[in-house]
C-alpha positions in Angstrom: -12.7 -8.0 -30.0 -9.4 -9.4 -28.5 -9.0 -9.8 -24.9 -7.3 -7.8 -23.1 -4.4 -10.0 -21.2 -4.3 -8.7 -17.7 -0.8 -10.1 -15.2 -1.9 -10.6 -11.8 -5.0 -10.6 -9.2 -4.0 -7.6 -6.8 -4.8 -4.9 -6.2 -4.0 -3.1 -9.4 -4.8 -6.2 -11.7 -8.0 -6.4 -10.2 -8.9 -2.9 -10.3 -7.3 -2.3 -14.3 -9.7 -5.9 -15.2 -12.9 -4.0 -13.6 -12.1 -0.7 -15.3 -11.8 -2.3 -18.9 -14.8 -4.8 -18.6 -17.2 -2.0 -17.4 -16.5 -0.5 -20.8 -17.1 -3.5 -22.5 -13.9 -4.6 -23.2 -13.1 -8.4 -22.6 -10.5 -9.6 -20.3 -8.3 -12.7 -20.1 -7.3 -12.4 -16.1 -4.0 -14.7 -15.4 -3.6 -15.2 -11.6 -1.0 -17.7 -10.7 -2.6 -17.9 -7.5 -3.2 -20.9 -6.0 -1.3 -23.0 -8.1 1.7 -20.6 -6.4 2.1 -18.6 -4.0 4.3 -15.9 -3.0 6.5 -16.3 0.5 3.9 -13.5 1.6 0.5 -14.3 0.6 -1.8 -16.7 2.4 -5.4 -16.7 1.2 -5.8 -17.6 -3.0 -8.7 -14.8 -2.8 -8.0 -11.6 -5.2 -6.7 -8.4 -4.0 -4.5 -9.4 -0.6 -3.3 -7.4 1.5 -0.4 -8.3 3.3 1.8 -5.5 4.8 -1.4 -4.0 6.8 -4.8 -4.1 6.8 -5.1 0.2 6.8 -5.3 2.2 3.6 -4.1 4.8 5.5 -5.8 8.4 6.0 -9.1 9.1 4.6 -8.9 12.8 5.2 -8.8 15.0 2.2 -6.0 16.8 3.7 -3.6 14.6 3.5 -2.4 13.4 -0.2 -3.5 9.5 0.4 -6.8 10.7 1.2 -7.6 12.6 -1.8 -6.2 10.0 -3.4 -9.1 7.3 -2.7 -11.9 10.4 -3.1 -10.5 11.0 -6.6 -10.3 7.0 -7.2 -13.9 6.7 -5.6 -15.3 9.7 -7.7 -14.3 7.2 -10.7 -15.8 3.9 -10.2 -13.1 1.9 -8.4 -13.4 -1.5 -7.5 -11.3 -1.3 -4.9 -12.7 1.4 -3.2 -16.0 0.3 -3.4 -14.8 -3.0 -1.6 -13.0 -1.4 1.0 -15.6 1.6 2.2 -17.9 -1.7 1.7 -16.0 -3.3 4.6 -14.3 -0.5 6.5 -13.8 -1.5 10.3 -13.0 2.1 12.5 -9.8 3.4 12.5 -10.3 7.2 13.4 -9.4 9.4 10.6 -7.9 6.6 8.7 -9.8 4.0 6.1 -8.7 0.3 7.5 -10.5 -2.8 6.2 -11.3 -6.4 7.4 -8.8 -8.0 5.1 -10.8 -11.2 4.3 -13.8 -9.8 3.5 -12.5 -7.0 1.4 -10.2 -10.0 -0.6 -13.4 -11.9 -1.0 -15.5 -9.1 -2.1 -12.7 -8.0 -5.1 -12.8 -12.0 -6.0 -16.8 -11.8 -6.3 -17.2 -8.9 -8.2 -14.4 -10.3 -10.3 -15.3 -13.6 -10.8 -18.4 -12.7 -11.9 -18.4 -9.9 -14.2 -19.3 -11.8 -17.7 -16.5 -9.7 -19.6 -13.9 -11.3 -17.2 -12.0 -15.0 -18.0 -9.6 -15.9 -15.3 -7.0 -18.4 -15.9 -4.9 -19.9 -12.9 -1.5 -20.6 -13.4 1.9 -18.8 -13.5 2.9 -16.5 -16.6 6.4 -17.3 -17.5 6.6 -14.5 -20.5 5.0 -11.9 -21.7 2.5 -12.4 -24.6 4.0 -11.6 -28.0 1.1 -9.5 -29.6 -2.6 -7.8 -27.8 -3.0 -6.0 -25.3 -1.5 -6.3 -21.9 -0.8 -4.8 -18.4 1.4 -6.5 -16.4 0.2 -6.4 -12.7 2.1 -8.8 -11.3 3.3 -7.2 -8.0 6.4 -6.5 -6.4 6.8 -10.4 -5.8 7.0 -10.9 -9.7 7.8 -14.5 -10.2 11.9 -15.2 -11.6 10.4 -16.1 -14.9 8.0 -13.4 -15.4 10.9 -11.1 -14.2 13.9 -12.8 -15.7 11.2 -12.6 -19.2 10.5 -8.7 -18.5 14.7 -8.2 -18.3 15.2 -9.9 -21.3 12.1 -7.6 -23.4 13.4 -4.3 -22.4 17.2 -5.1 -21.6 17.8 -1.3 -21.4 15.7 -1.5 -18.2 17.4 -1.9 -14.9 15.4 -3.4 -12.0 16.0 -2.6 -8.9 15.0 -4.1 -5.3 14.0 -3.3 -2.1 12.7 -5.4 1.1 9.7 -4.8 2.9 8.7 -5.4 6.1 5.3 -7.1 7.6 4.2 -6.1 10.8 2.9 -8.8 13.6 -0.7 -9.7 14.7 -1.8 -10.2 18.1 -5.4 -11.5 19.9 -7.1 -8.8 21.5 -8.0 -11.1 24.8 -4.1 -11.4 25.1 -3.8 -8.0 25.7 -3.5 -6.4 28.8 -6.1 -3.5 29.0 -5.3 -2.3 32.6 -2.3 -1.1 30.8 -3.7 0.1 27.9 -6.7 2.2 26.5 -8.6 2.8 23.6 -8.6 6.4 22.0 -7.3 8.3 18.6 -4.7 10.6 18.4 -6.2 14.3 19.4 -9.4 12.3 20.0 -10.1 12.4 16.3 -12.9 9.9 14.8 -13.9 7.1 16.9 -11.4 5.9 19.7 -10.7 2.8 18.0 -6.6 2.7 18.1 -5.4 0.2 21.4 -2.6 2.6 23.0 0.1 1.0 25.2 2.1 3.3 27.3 5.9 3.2 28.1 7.8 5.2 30.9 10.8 6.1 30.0 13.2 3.0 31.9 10.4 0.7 30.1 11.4 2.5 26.8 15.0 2.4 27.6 14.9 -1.7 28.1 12.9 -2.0 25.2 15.3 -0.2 22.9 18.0 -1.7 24.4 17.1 -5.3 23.8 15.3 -4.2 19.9 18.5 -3.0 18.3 20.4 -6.3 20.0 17.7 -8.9 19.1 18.8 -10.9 16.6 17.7 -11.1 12.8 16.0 -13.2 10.4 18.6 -14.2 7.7 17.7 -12.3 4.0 20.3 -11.9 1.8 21.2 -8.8 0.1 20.2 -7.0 3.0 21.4 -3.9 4.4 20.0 -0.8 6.2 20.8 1.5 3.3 18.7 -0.4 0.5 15.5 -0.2 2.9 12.7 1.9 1.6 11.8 4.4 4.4 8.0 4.2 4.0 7.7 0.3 5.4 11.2 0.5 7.4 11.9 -2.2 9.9 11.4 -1.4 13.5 14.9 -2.7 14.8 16.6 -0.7 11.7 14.4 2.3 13.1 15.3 2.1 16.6 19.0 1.9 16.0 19.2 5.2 14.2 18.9 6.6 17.5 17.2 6.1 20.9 14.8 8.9 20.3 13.4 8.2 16.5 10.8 6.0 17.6 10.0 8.6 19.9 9.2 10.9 16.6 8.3 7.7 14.7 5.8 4.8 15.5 5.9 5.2 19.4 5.2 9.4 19.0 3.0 10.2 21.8 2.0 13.2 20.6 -2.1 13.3 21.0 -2.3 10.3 23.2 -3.1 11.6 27.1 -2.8 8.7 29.2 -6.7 8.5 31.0 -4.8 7.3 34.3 -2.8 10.4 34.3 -4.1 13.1 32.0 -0.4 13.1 30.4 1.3 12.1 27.5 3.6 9.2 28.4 7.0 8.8 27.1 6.1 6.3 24.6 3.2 4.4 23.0 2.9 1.9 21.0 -0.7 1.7 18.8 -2.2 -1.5 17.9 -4.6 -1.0 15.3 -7.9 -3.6 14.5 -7.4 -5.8 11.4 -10.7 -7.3 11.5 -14.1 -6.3 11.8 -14.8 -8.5 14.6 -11.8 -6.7 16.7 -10.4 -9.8 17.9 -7.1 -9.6 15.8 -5.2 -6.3 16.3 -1.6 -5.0 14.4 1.2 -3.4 15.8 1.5 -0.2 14.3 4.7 0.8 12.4 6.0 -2.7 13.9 7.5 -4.0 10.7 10.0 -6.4 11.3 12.5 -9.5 9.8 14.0 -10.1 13.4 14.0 -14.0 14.1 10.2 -15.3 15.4 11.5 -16.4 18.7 13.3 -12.6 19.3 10.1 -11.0 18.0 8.2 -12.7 21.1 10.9 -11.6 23.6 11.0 -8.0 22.7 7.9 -6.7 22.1 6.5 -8.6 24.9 8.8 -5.9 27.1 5.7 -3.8 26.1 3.5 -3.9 29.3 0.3 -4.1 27.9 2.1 -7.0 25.2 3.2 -8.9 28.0 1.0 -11.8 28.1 0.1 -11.5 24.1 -0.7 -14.2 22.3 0.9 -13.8 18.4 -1.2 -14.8 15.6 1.3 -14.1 13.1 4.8 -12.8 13.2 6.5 -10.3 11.4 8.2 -11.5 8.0 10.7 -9.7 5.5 10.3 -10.2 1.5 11.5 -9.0 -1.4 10.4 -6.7 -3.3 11.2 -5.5 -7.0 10.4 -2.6 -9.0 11.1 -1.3 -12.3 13.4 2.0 -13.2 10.1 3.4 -14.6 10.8 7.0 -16.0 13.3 5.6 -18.5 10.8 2.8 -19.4 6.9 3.9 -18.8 4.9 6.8 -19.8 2.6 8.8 -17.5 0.0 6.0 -18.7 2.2 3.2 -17.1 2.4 2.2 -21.0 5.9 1.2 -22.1 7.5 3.6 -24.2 8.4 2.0 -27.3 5.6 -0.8 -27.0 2.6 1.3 -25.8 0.2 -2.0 -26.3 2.0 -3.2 -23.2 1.2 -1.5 -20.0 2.6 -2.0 -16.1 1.0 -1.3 -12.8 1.0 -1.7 -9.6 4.2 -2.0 -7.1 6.1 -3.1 -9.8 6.1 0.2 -11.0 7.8 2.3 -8.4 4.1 3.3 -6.5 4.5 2.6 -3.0 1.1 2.0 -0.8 -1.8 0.1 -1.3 -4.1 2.7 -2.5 -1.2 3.9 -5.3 -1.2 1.0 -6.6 -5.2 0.5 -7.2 -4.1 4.3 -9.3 -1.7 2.9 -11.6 -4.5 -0.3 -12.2 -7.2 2.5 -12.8 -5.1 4.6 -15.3 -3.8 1.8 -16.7 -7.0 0.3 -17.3 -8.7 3.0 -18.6 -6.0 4.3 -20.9 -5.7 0.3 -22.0 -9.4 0.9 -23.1 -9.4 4.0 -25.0 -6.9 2.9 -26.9 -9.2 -0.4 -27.9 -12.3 1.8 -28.4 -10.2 4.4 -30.6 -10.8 7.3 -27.6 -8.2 9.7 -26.6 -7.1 9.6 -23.4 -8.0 12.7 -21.3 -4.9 14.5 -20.1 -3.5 13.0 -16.4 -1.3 15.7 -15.2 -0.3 17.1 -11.7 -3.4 18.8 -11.0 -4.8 15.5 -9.7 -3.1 13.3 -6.6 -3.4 10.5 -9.8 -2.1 12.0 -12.3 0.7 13.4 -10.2 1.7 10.2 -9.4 1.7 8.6 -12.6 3.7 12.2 -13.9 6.2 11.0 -11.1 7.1 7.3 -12.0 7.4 8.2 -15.6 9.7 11.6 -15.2 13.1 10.9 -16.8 14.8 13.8 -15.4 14.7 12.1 -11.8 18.7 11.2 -11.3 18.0 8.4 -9.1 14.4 6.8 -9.1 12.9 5.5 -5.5 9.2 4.0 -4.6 6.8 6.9 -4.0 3.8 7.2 -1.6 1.7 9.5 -2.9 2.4 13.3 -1.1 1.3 17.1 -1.9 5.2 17.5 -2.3 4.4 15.9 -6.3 1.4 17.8 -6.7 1.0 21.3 -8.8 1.6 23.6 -6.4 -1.5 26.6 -5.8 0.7 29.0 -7.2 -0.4 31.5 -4.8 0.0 31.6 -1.1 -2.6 30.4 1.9 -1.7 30.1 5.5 -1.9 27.3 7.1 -0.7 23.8 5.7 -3.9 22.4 6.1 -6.1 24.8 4.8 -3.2 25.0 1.5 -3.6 21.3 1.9 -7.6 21.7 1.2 -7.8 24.1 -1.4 -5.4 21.5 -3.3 -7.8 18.6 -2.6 -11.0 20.9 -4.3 -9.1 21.7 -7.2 -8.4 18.1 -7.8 -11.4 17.0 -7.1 -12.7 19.9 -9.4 -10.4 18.7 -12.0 -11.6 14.9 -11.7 -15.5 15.9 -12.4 -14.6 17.6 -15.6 -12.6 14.2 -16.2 -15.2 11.6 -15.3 -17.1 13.7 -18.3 -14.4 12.3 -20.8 -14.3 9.0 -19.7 
């Protein structure tokens, strides 16, 4: 049996490589990592994350939620690694980032039916199977090679945003407390309270700081989902208000009130000593970045570990190139995944690695390929980045918006919410029986 060539060691090439070798399948795993690096990875270890260390809500009402129960329900890697190394985050599912990277590298590295190869792909192979996982940092050749195979294929690009890191002993906790919004899960969010002439300096001085230099940019072509704070905050003086600084569920213990403003900082290791500013993603120069938020009260004496950086990122016009299997349409032995294809978030891309993984090995093992269709948070967004009837294609988190609807009506967006998450769940189980 031929290898199966798997582009790239994130997330979603890590997770389609575990799907096909725990089916027997071999698998050649090319990781150009550390040979090269991208301008915003770090650490040569498999599976990085870089924009934030949460996987976002782990409630099954919200779509991201039942996302990583379906994906858990089906033997991901990824989520094994992650609920493996979870640090608290309240109602969301956050990780220490080394440990998770380390863990996917392991498990990787030593499954018997996995080769890796270091070393940059330049162009993709010209027979087998592949999936191409190569991120939304694909390298110019690799790109400039993928333009060239499907030339009717536009790519498009987008930048996004890295929040900054601070020390938790530079923090000021006279001026800040610990607690989760409506005192849900463990208090484990750092808040940091604003009046309103503290907000009003701080907003004033954000939209005037001045930026990192990135060409191409402008504040049209940013994706919404990972927007940068100063673009945010000149929209108007009140949308961080409604945005990242909301303090909606956040009664200040010194008062008993909500303050104007807050600003969460959110643990990115397990030790706690290392702490992210929420929603802060930024490309303002390094020097400005220190200036500004350290108008924050409880920021005023921090001590930065890393500053927030801007990069590139590319993704493909997927719906007039990919099927709902992330297989290319008129050369189905070649599959994509991850970023690359127009799935925004962390989690959605370790989905496109699964189903491209799995559909990669029933079409080796001569199986068909159960059905993926919007009944399910995965097959909804795999339905999504392959629908040619959308006019003008964008990155997607995963939402109930791209999920079959009930068809009948339940009060209460929370409890509609539920009832979607048990028939996708329901829906998965009769899956897992096909696979």
């Amino acid at each position: 049996m031929e290898p199966v060539i798997v582009i790239g060691a994130g997330l979603a090439g890590s997770e389609a490589a575990w799907q096909l070798a725990r089916r027997g399948i071999p698998v050649t795993l090319r990781e150009m990592k550390p040979q090269k690096m991208t301008p915003a990875h770090h650490s040569p270890s498999f599976g990085e994350l870089v924009c934030s260390n949460s996987l976002r809500s782990d409630q099954l009402e919200n779509a991201v939620g039942l996302l990583k129960e379906e994906l858990r329900r089906c033997g991901s890697l990824i989520m094994a690694c992650a609920d493996a190394h979870r640090v608290e985050a309240g109602g969301a599912l956050a990780v220490d980032r080394h440990a998770f990277s380390e863990a996917i590298t392991e498990k990787i590295r030593s499954h018997p039916k996995i080769t890796v190869v270091e070393g940059e792909v330049t162009d993709l192979p010209a027979e087998g199977q592949v999936i191409v996982a190569s991120g939304p940092l694909t390298s110019d050749p690799l790109a400039e090679a993928i333009a060239r195979r499907y030339p009717q294929n536009g790519y498009l690009h987008f930048f996004d945003a890295a929040a900054p890191l601070v020390t938790f002993d530079s923090v000021d906790m006279e001026s800040a407390w610990f607690a989760s919004r409506y005192d849900r899960g463990t208090p484990d969010y750092i808040n940091c309270p604003m009046t309103e002439e503290e907000y009003d300096a701080f907003w004033t001085e954000l939209c005037a700081a001045q930026e990192a230099e990135v060409h191409g940019f402008e504040d049209k072509h940013v994706f919404e989902g990972c927007m940068p704070v100063e673009v945010m905050a000149r929209r108007g003086k009140q949308t961080l208000c409604y945005g990242p600084l909301k303090p909606r569920g956040l009664n200040d213990p010194k008062t008993g009130k909500e303050p104007f403003a807050v600003v969460q900082l959110r643990r990115d290791n397990a030790d706690g000593t290392i702490y992210n500013l929420v929603g802060f993603q930024t490309h303002l120069k390094w020097p400005e970045q220190r200036r500004v938020f350290s108008m924050i009260p409880a920021l005023r004496n921090a001590e930065f570990v890393r500053y927030g950086v801007m990069h590139r990122n590319t993704y493909l016009d997927s719906p007039r190139l990919l099927d709902r299997y992330y297989r290319v349409k008129k050369e189905p032995r070649v599959c994509f995944a991850g970023q690359i294809t127009g799935v925004e978030g962390y989690v959605e891309s370790t989905a496109s690695g699964w189903v491209a993984g799995v559909a990669t090995a029933m079409d080796v093992l001569g199986k068909p390929m159960p059905t993926l269709d919007r009944l399910t948070a995965t097959g909804a967004l795999a339905t999504y980045i392959s629908d040619h009837t959308v006019a003008k294609f964008q990155p997607m988190n995963v939402n109930f918006g791209i999920i079959e609807p009930l068809g009948y009506k339940i009060k209460g967006k929370r409890e509609k919410n539920t009832k979607i998450s048990e028939r996708a769940l329901e829906q998965i189980e009769k899956l897992k029986g096909e696979l």
